[in-house]
HTML snippet that shows the backbone in 3Dmol.js (N, CA, C, O; Angstrom):
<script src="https://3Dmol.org/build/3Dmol-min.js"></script>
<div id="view" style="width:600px;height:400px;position:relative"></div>
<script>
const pdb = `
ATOM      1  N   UNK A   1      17.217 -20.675 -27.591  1.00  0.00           N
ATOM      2  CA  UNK A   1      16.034 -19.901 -27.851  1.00  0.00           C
ATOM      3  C   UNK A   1      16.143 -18.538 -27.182  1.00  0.00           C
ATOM      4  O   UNK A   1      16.429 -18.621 -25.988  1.00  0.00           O
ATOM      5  N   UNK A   2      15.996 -17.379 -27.625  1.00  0.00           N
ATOM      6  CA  UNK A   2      16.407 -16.057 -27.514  1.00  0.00           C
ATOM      7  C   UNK A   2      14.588 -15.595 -26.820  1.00  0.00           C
ATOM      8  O   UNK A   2      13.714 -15.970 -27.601  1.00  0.00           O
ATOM      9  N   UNK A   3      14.243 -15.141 -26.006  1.00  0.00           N
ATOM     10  CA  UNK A   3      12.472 -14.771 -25.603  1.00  0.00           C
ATOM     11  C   UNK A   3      13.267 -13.063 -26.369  1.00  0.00           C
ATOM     12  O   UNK A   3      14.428 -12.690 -26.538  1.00  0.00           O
ATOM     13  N   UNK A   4      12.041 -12.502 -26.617  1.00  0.00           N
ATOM     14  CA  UNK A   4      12.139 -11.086 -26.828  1.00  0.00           C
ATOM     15  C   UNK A   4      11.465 -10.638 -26.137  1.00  0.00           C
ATOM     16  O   UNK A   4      10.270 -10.906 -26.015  1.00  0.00           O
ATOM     17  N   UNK A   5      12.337  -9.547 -25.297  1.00  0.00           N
ATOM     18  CA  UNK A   5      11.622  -9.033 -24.633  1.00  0.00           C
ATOM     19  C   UNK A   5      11.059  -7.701 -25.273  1.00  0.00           C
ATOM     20  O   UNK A   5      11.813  -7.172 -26.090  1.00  0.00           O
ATOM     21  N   UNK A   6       9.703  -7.001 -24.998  1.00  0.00           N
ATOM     22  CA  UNK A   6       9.146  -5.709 -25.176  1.00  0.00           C
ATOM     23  C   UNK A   6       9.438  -5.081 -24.429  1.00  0.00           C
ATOM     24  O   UNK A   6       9.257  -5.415 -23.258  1.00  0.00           O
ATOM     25  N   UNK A   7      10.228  -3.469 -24.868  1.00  0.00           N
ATOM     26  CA  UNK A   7      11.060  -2.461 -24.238  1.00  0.00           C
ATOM     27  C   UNK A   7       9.411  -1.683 -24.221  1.00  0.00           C
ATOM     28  O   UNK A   7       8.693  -1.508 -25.206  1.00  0.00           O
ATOM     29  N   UNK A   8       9.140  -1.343 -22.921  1.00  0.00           N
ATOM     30  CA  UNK A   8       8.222  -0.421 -22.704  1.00  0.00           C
ATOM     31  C   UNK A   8       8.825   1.047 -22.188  1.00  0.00           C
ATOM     32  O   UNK A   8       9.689   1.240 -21.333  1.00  0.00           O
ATOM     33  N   UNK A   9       8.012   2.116 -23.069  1.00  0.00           N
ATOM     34  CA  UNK A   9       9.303   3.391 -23.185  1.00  0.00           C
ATOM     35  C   UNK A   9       7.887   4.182 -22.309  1.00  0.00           C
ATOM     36  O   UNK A   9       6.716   4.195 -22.688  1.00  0.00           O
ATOM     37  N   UNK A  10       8.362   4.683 -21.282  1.00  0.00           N
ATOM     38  CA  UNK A  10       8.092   5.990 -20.044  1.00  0.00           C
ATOM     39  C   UNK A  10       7.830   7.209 -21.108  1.00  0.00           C
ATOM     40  O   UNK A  10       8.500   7.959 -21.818  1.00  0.00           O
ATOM     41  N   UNK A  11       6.314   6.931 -20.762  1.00  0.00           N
ATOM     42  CA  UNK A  11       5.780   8.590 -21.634  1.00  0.00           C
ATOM     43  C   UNK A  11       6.377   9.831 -20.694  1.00  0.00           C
ATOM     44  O   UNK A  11       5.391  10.532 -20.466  1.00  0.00           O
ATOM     45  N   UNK A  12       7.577  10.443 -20.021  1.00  0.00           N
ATOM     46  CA  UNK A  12       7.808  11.222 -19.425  1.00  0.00           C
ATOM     47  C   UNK A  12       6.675  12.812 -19.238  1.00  0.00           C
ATOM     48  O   UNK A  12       6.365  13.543 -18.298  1.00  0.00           O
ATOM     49  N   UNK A  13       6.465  12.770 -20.218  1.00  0.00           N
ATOM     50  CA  UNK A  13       5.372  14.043 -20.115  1.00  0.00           C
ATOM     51  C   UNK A  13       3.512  13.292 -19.330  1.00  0.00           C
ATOM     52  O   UNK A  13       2.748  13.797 -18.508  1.00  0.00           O
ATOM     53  N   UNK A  14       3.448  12.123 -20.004  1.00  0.00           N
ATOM     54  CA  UNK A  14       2.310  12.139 -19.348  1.00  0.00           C
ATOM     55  C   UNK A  14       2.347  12.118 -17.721  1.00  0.00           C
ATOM     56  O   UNK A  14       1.477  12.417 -16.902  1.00  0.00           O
ATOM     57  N   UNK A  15       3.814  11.604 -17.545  1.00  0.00           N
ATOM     58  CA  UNK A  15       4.000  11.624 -15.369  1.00  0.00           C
ATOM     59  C   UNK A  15       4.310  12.452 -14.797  1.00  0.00           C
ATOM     60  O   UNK A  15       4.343  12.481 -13.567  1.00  0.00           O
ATOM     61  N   UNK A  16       4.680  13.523 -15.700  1.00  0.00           N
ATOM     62  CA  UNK A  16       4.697  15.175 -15.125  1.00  0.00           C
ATOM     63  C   UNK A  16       3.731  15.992 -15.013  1.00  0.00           C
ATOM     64  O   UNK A  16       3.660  17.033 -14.360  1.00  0.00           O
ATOM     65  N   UNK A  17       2.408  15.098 -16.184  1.00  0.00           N
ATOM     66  CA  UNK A  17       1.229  16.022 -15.613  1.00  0.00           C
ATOM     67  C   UNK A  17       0.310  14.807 -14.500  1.00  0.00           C
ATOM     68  O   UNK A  17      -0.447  15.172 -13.601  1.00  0.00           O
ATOM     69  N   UNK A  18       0.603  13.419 -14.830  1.00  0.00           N
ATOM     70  CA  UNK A  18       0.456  13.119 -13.310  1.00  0.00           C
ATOM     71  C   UNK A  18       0.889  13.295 -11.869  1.00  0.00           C
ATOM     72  O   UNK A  18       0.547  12.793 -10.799  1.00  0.00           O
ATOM     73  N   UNK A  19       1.669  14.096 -12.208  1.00  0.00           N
ATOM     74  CA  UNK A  19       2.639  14.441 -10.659  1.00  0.00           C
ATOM     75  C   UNK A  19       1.731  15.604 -10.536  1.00  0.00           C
ATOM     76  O   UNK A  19       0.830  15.496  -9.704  1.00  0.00           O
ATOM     77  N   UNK A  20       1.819  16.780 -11.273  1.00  0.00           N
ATOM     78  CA  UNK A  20       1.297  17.941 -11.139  1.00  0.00           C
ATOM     79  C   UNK A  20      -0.630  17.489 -10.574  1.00  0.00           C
ATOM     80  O   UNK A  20      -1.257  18.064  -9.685  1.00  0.00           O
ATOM     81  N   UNK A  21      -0.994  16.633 -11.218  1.00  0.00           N
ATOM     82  CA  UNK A  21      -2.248  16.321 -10.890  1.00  0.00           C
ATOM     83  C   UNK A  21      -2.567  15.916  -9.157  1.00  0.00           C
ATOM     84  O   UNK A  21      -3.495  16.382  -8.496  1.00  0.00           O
ATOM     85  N   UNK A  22      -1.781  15.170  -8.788  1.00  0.00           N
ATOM     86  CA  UNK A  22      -1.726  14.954  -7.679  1.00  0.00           C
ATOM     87  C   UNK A  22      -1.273  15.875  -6.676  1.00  0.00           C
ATOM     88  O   UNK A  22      -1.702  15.965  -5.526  1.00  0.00           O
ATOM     89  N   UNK A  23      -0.145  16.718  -7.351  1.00  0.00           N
ATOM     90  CA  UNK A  23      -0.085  18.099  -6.574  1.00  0.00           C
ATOM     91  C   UNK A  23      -1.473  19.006  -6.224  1.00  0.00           C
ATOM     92  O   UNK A  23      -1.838  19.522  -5.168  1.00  0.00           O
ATOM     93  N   UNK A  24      -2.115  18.971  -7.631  1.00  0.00           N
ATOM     94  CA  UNK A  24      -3.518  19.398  -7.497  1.00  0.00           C
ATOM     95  C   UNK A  24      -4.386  18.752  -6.157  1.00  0.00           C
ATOM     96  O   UNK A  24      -4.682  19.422  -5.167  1.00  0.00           O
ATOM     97  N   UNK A  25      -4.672  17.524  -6.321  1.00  0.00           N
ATOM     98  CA  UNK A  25      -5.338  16.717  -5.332  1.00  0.00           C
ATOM     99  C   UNK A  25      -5.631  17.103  -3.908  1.00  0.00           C
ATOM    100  O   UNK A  25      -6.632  17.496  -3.311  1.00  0.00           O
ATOM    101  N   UNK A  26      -4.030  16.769  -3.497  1.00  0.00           N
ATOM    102  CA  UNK A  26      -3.867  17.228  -2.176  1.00  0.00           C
ATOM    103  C   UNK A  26      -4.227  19.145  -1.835  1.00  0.00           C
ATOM    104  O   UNK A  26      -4.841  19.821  -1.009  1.00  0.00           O
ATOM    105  N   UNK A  27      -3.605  19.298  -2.752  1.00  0.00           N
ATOM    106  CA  UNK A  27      -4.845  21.540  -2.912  1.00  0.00           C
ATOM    107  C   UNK A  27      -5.720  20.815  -2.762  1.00  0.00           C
ATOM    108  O   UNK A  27      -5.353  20.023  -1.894  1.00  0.00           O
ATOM    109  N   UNK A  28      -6.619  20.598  -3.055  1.00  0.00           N
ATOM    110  CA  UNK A  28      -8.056  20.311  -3.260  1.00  0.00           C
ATOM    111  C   UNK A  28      -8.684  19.959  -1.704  1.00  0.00           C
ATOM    112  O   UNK A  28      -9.584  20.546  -1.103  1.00  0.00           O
ATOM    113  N   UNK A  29      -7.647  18.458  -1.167  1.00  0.00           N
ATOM    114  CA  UNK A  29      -8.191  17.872   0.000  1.00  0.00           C
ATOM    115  C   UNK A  29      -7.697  19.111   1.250  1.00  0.00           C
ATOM    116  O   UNK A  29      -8.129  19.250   2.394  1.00  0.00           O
ATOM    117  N   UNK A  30      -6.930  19.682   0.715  1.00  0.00           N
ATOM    118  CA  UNK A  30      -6.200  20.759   2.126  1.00  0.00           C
ATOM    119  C   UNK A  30      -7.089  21.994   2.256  1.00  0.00           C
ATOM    120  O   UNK A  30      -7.295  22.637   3.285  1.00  0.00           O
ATOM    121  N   UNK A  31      -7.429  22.146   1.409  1.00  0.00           N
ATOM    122  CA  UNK A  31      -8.270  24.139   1.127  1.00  0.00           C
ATOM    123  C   UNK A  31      -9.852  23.345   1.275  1.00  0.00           C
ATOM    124  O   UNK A  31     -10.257  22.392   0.610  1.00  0.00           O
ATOM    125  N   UNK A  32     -10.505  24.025   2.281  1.00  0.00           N
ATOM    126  CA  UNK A  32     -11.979  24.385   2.377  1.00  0.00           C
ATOM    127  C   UNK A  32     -12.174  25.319   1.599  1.00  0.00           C
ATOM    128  O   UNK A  32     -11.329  26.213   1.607  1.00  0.00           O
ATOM    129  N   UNK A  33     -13.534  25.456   0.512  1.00  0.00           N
ATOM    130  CA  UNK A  33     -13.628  26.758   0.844  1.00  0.00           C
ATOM    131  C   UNK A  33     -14.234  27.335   1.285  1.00  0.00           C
ATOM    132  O   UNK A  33     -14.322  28.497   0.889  1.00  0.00           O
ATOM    133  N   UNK A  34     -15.240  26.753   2.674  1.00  0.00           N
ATOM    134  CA  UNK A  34     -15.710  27.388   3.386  1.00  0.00           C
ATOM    135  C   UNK A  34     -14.986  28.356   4.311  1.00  0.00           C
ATOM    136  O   UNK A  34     -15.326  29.442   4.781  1.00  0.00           O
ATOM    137  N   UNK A  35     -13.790  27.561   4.433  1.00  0.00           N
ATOM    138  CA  UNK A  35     -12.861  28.662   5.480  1.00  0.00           C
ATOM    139  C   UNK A  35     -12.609  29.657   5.110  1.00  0.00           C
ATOM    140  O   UNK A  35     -12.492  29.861   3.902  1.00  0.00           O
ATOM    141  N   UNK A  36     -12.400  30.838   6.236  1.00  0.00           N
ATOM    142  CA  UNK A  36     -12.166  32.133   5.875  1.00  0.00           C
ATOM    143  C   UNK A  36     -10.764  32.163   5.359  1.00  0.00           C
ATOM    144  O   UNK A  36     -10.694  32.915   4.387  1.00  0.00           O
ATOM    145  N   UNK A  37      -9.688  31.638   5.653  1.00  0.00           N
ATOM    146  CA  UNK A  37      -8.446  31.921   4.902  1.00  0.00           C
ATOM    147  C   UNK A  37      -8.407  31.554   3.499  1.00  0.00           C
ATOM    148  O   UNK A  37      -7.580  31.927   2.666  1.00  0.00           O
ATOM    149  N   UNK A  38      -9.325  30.836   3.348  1.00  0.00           N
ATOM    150  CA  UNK A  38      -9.550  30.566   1.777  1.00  0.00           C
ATOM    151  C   UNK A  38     -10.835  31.092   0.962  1.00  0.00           C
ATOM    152  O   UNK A  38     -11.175  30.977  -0.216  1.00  0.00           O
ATOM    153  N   UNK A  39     -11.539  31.865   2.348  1.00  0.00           N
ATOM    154  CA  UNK A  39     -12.943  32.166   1.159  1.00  0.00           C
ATOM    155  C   UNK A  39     -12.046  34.158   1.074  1.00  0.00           C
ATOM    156  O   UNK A  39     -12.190  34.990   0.178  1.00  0.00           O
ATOM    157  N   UNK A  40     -11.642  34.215   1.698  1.00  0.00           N
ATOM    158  CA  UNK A  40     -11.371  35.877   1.718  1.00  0.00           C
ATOM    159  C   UNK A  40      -9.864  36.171   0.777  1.00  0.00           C
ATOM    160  O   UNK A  40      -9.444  37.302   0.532  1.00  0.00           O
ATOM    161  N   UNK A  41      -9.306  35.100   0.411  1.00  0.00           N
ATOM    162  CA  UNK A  41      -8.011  35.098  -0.249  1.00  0.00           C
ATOM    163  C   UNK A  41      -8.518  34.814  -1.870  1.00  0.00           C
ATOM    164  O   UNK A  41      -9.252  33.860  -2.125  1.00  0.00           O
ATOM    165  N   UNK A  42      -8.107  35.622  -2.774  1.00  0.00           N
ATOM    166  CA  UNK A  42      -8.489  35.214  -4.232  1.00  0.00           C
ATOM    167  C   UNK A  42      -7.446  34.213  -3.950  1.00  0.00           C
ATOM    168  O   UNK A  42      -8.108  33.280  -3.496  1.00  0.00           O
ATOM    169  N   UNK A  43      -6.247  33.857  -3.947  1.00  0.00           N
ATOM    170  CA  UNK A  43      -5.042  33.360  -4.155  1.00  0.00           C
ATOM    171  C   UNK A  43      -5.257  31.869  -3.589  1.00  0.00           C
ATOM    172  O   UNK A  43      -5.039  30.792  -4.144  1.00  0.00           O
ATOM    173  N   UNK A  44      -5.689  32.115  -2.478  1.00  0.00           N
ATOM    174  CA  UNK A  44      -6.195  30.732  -1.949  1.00  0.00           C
ATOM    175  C   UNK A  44      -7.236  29.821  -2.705  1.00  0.00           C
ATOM    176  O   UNK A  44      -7.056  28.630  -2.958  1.00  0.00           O
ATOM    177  N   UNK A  45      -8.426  30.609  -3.049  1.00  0.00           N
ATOM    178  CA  UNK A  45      -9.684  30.396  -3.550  1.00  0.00           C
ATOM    179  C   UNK A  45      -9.306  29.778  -4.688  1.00  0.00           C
ATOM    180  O   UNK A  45      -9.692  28.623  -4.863  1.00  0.00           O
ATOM    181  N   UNK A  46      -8.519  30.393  -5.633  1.00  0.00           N
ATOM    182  CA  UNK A  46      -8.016  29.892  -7.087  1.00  0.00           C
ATOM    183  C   UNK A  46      -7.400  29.040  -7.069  1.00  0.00           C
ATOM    184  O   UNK A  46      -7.591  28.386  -8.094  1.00  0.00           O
ATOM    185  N   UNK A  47      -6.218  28.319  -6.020  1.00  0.00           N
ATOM    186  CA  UNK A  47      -5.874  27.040  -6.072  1.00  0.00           C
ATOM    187  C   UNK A  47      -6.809  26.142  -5.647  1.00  0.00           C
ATOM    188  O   UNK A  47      -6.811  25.166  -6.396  1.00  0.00           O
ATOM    189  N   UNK A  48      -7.828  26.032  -4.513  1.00  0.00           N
ATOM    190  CA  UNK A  48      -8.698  25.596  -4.682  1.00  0.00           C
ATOM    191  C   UNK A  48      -9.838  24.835  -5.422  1.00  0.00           C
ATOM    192  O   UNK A  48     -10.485  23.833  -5.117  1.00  0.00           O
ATOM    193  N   UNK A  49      -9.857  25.773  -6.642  1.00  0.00           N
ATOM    194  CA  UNK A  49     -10.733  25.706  -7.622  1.00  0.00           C
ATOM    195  C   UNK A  49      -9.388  24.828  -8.959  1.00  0.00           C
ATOM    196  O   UNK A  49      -9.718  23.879  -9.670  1.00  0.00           O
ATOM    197  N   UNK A  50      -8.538  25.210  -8.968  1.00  0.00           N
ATOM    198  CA  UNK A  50      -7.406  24.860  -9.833  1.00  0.00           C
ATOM    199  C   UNK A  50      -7.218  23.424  -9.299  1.00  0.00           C
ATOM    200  O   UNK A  50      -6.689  22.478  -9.883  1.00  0.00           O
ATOM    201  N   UNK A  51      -7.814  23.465  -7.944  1.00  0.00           N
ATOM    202  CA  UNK A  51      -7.436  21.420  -7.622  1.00  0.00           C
ATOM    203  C   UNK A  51      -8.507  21.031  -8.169  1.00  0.00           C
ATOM    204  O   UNK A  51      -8.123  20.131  -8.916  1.00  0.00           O
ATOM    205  N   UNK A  52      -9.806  21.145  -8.302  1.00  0.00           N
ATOM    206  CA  UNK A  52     -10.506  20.794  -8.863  1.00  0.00           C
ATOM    207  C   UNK A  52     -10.565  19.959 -10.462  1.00  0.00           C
ATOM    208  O   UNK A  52     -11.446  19.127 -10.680  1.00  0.00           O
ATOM    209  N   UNK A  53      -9.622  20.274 -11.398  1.00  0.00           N
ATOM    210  CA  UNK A  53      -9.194  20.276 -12.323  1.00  0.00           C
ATOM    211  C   UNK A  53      -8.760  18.671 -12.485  1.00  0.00           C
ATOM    212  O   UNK A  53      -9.106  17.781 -13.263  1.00  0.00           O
ATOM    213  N   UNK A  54      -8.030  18.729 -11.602  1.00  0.00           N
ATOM    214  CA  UNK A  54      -7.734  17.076 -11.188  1.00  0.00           C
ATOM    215  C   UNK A  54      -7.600  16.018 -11.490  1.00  0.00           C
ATOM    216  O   UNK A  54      -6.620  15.285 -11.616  1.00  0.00           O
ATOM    217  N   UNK A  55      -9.304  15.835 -11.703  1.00  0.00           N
ATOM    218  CA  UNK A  55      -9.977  14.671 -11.856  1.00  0.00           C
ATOM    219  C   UNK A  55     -10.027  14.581 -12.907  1.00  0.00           C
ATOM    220  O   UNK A  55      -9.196  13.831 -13.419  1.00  0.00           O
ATOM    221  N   UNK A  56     -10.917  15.213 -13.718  1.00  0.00           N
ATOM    222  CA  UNK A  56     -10.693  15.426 -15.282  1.00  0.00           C
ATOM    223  C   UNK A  56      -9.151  15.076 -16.049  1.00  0.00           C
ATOM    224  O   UNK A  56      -9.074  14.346 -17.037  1.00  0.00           O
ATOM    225  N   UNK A  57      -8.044  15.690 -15.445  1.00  0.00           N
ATOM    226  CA  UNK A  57      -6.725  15.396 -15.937  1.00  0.00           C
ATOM    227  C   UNK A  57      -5.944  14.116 -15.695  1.00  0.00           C
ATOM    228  O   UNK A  57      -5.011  13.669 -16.362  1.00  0.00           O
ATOM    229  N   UNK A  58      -6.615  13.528 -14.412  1.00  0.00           N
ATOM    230  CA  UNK A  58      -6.891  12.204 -14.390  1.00  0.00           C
ATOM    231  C   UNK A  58      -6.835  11.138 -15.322  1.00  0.00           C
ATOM    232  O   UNK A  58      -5.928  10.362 -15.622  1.00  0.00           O
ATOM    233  N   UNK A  59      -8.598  11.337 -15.914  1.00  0.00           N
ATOM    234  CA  UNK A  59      -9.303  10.267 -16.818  1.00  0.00           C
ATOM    235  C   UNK A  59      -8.987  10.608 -18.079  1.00  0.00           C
ATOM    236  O   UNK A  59      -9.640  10.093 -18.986  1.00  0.00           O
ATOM    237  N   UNK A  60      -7.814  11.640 -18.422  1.00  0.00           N
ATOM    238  CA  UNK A  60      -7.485  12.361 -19.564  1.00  0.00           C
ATOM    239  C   UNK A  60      -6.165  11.414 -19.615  1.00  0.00           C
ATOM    240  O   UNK A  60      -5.769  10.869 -20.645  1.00  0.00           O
ATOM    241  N   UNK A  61      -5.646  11.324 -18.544  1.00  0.00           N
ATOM    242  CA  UNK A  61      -4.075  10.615 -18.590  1.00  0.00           C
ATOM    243  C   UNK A  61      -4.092   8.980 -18.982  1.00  0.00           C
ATOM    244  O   UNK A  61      -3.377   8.475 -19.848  1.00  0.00           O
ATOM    245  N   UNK A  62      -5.199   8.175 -18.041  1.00  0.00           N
ATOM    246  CA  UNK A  62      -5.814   6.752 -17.989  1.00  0.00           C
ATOM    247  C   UNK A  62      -6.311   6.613 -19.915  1.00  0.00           C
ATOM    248  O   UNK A  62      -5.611   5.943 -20.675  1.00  0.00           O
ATOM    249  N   UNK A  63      -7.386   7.247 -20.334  1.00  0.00           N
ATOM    250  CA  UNK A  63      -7.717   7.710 -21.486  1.00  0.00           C
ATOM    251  C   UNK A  63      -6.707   7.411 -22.668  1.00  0.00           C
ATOM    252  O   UNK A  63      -6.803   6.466 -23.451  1.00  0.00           O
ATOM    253  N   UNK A  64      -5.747   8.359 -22.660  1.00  0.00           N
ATOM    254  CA  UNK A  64      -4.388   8.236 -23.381  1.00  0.00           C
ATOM    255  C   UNK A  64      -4.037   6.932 -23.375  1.00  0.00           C
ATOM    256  O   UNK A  64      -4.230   6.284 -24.403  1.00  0.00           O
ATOM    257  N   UNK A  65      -3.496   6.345 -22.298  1.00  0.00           N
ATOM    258  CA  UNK A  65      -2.729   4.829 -22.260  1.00  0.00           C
ATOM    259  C   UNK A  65      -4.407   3.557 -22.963  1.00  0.00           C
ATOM    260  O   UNK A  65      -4.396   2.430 -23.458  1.00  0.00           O
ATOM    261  N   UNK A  66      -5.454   4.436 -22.664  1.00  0.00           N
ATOM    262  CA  UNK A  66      -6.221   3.043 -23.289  1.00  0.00           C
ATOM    263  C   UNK A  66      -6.342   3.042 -24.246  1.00  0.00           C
ATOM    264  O   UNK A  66      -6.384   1.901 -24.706  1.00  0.00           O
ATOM    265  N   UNK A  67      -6.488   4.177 -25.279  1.00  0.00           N
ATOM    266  CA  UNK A  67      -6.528   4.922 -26.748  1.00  0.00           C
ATOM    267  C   UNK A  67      -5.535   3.963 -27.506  1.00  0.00           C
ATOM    268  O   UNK A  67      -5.758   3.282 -28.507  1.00  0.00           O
ATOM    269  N   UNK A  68      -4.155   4.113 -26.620  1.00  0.00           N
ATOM    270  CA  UNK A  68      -3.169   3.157 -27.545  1.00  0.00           C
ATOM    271  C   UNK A  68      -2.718   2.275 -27.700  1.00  0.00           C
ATOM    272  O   UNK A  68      -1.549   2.056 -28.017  1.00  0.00           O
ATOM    273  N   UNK A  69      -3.698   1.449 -27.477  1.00  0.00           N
ATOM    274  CA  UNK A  69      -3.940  -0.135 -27.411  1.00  0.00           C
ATOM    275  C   UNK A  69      -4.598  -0.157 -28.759  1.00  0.00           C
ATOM    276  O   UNK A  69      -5.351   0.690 -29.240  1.00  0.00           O
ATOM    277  N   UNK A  70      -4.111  -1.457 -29.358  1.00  0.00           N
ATOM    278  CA  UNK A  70      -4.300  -1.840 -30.938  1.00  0.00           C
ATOM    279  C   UNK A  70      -6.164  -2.726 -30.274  1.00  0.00           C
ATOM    280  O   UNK A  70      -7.156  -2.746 -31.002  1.00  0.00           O
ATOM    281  N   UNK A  71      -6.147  -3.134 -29.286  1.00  0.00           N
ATOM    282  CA  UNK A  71      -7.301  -4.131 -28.892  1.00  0.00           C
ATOM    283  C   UNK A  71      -7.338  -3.690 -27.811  1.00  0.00           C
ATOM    284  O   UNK A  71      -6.428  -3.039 -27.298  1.00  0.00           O
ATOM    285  N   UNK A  72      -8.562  -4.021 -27.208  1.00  0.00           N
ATOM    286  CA  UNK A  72      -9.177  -3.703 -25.945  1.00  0.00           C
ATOM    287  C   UNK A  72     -10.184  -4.921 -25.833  1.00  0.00           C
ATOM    288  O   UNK A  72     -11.234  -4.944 -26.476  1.00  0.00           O
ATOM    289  N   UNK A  73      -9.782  -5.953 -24.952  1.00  0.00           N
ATOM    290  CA  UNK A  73     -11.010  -7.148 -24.666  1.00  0.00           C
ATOM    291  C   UNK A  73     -11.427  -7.077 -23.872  1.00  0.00           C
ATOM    292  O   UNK A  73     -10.815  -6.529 -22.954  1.00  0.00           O
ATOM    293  N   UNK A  74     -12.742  -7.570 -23.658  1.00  0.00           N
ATOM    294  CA  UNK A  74     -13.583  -7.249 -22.665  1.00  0.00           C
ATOM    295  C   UNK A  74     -13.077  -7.781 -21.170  1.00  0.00           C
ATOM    296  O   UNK A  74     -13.606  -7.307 -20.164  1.00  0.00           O
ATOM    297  N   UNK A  75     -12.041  -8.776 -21.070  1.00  0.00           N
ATOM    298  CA  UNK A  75     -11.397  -9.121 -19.615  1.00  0.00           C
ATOM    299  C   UNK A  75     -10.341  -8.369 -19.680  1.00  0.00           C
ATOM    300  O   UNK A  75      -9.746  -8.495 -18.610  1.00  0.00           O
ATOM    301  N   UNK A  76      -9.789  -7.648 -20.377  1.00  0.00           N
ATOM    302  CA  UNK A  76      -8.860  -6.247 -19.813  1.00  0.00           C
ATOM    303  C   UNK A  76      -9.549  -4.831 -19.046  1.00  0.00           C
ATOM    304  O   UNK A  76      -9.101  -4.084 -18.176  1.00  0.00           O
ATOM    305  N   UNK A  77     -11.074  -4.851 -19.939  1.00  0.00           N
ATOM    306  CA  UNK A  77     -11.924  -3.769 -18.957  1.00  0.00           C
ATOM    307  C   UNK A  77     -12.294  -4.554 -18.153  1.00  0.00           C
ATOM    308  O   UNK A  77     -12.286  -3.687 -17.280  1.00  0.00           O
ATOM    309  N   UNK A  78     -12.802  -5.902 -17.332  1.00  0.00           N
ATOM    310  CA  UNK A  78     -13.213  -6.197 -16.329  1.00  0.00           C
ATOM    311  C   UNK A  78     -12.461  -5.937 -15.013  1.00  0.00           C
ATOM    312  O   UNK A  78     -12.822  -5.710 -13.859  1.00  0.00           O
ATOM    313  N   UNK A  79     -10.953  -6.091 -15.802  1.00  0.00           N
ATOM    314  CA  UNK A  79      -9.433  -6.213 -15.022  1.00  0.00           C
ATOM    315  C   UNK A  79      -9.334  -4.988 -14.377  1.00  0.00           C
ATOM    316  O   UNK A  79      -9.062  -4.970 -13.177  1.00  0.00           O
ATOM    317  N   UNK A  80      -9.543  -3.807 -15.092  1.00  0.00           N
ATOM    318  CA  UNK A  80      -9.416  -2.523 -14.802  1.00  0.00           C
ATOM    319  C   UNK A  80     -10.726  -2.187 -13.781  1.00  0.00           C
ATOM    320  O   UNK A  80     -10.537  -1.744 -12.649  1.00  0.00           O
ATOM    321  N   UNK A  81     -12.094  -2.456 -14.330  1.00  0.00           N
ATOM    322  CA  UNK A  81     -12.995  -2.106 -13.379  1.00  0.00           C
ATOM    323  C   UNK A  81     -12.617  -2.570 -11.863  1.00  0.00           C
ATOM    324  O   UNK A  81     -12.630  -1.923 -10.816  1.00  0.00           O
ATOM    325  N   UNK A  82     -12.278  -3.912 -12.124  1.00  0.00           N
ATOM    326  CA  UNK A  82     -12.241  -4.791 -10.839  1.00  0.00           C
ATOM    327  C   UNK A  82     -11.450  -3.972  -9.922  1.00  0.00           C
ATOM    328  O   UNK A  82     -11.908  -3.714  -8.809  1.00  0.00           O
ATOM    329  N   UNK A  83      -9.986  -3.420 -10.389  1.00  0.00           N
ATOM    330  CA  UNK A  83      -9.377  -2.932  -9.569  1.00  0.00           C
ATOM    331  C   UNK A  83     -10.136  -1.993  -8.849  1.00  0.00           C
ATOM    332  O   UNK A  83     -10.095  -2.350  -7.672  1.00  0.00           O
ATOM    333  N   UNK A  84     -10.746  -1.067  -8.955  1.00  0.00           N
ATOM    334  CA  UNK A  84     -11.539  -0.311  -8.317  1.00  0.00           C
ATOM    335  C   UNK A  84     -12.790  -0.368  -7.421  1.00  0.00           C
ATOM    336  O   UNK A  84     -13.377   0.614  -6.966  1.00  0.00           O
ATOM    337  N   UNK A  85     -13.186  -1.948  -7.192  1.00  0.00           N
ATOM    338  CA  UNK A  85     -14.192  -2.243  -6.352  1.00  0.00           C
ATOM    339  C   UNK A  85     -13.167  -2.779  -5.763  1.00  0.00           C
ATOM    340  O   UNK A  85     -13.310  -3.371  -4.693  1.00  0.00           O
TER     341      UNK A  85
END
`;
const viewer = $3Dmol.createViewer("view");
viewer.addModel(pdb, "pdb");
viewer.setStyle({}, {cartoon: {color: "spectrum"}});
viewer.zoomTo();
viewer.render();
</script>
């Protein structure tokens, strides 16, 4: 008896804008912008605001991988919520 296995193929582009996203992140958690090196710097200020972005690119990436699912049952979203409590 032969099992078949399913070749799961690496969306390479979607983990390059997850990498970049997380590059974002940490901008985000590092830059105040209350601080003066970041409130008096456009350059600073704009990555700042550019980490912001983030999150959104996030639930844009998660989004994608749930989109292309032929089914979605309701104990695969419990599975997913759960992880997060």
């Amino acid at each position: 008896m032969e099992s078949k296995m399913v070749e799961k193929k690496r969306n390479i582009g979607i983990d390059l804008i997850k990498i970049i996203a997380c590059i974002m992140v940490i901008t985000l958690h590092s830059l105040s912008p209350a601080d003066p090196v970041v409130y008096n710097s456009t350059f600073n200020l704009s990555l700042y605001y550019a980490g912001s972005l983030a999150i959104p690119v996030f639930f844009m990436a998660s989004g994608y991988f749930v989109l292309n699912k032929a089914f979605i049952s309701y104990a695969y979203s419990f599975k997913r919520i759960k992880i997060f409590w």
